[in-house]
N, C-alpha and C positions, 0 to 999 in steps of 0.2 A: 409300624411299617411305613406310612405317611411319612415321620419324621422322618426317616432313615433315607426315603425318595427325596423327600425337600432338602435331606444335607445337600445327597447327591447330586440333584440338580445343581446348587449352591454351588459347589467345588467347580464342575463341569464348566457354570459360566466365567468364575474366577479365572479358572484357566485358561477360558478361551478370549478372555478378554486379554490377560496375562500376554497371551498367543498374540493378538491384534496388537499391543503395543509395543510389543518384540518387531513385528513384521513394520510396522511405523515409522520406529526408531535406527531402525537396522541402515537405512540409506544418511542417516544423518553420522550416523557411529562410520559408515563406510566412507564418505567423504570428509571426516577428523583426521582420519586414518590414513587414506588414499593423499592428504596434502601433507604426510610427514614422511612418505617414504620415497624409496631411490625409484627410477625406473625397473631395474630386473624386480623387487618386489612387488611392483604395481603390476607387472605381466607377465607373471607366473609363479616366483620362488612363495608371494607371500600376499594372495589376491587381498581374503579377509582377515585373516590375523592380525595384532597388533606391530608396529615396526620393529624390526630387532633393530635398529639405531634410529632415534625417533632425530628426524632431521629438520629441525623449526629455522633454518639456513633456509629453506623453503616461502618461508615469509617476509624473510627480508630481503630476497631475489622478488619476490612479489611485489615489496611494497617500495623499493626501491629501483629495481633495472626496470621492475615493471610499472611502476609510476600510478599503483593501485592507489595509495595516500592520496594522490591525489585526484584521482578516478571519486573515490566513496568521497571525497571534500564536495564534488562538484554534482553526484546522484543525494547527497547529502540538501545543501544550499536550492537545488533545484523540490527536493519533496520538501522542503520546508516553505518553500514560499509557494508553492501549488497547494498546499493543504491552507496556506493562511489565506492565499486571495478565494479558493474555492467555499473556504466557509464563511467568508466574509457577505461574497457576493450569495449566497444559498439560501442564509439568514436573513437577510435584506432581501431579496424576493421571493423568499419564502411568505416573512412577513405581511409585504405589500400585497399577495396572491391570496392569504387567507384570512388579515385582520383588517384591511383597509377595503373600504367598495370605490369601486371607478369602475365605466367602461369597460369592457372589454377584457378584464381581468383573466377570465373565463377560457379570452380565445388564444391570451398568452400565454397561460399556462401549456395549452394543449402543446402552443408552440414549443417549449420549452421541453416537453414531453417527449414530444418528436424529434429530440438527439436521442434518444434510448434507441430509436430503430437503425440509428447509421453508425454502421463500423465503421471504428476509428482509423482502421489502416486504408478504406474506403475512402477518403478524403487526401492523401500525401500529396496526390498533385496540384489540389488548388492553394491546399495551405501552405506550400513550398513556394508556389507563386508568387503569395501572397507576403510573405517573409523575404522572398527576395528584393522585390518593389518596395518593402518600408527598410530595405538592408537590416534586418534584423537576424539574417543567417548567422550561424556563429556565433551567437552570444545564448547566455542563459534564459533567456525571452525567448527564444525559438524552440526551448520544449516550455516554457512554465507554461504560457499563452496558451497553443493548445492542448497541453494536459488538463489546467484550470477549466478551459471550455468544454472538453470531452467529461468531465468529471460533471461539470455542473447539474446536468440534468437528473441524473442518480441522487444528486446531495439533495434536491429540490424535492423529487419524489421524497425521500428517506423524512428531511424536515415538514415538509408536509402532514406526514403521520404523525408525529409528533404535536406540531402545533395545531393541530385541528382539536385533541385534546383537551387542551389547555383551556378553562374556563372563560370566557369571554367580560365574566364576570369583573375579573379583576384589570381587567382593562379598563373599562367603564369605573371601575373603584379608584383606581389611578388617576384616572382625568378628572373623575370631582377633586381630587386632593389635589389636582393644579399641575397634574404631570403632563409632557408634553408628547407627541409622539415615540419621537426621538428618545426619551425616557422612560414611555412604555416598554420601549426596543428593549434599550439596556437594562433596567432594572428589574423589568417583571419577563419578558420573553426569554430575553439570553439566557439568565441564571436555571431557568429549569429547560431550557436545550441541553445540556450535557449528555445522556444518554444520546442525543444525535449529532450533538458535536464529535462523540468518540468514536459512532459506527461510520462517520461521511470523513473523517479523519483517518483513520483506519482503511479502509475503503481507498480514497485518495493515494496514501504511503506506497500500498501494494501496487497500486498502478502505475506510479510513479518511477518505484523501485526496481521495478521487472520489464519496463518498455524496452524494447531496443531500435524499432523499426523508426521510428521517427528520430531517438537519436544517434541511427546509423546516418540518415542522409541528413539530416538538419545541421550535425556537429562533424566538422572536418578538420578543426585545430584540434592536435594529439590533448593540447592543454585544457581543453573544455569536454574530452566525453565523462558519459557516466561509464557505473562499474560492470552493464551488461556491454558494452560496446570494447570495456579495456578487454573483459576478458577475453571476449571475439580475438580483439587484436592479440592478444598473448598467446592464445594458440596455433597463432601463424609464427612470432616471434620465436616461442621456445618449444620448438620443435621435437626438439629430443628430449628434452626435461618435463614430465606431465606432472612433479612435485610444485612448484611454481603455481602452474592452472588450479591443483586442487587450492592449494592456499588462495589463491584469488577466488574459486568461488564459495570457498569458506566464509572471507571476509564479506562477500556479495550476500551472502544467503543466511547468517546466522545474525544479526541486525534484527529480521525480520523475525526470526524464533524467538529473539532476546523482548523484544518489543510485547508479542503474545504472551510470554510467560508472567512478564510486571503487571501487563493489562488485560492477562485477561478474564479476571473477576470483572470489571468494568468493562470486559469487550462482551460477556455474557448476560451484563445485567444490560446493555443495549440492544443486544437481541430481542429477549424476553420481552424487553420491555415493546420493542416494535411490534413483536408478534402479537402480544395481547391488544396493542391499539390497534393492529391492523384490524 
């Protein structure tokens, strides 16, 4: 009788998990779908079904009239260099904050700490100011800059956990053996940051990838936005064609799926790993 309750049980959560990833899945299957079909399809003959003429003419209206190629080239360019200056700098003050003693160490941290408590959309008007005085409006610099600085603070906590960890030991091993700081850095600290290299990377991407508020007013040349702002702009554009929009935000949003699915055995095993040092 046991047995026969524990299948049951068993079945129940298969299913209802089964359930949870159907309910999941469903918005990413609805917008595959919603960006290959015509208008009347999308607004009534064929809400969720699959397209009776699957129209990928949709993509190339997107990537071409709509100038998506090169929208993702410049949300692209833009989260690659805010992931490299942010773990650069993260690493490097990370370092200096938990393996080297100076002054005051202590009281920069806190500082540093204290971007966690200020919204990022909470600041547009000073750092608008501020980008227009170094004419830096319009160009790729006027998101990287402060997305890097609004990132940092998160990346500093996140490494923080990690290198507190890290045996002090072999630092001290390193410098009898004639290492120099600079080559503690690299040789013994970096190599085993990776589990916080992937979650302050990670982290970083999605932020990067998904703003729109800064660059709706920071980027005003059609040639420099990212892919949240083209597709803004496309739904004013193509007005009566909503096949177009789904394919732009296909391209906008599935990057991001594609990225989780390669990494995310490595996006789990940096979890884990935080949670236990925390």
């Amino acid at each position: 009788m046991m047995r026969n309750n524990s299948k049951a049980a068993r079945v129940a959560i298969y299913i209802g998990l089964v359930l949870w990833m159907l309910v999941n899945l469903f918005p990413v299957y609805w917008m595959f779908t919603f960006s290959l079909k015509s208008n009347p399809e999308i607004f009534g003959e064929n809400v969720i079904g699959l397209p009776k003429e699957w129209l990928w003419s949709n993509y190339t209206s997107a990537l071409k009239t709509g100038n998506m190629a090169r929208y993702f080239l410049n949300s692209a360019i833009v989260a690659v260099a805010t992931i490299l200056i942010t773990l650069g700098v993260a690493l490097m003050a990370t370092f200096a904050l938990t393996r080297l003693i100076w002054k005051r160490r202590k009281t920069l941290n806190k500082f540093f700490m204290l971007g966690l408590t200020i919204p990022i959309h909470a600041s547009i008007v000073p750092v608008y100011v501020t980008l227009s005085r170094l004419h830096m409006l319009n160009t790729y610099w006027a998101l990287i800059i402060p997305y890097s600085a609004f990132s940092l603070s998160m990346a500093i906590l996140v490494c923080t956990g990690f290198m507190n960890e890290i045996p002090r030991d072999l630092d001290e091993s390193a410098c009898i053996d004639g290492c120099s700081v600079w080559g503690v850095f690299f040789r013994i600290i970096c190599p085993m940051m990776k589990p916080a290299v992937a979650t302050v990377g990670i982290y970083t991407f999605l932020q990067c990838w998904n703003e729109l508020m800064f660059a709706n007013i920071f980027i005003s040349k059609s040639a420099l936005r990212t892919l949240p702002v083209g597709v803004q702009a496309l739904s004013g554009q193509y007005t009566t064609e909503w096949g177009p929009i789904g394919a732009a935000l296909v391209l906008a949003t599935f990057p991001t799926l594609f990225i989780y699915i390669f990494l995310s055995k490595k996006i789990q095993e940096s979890f884990i790993a935080g949670a236990i040092k925390g």
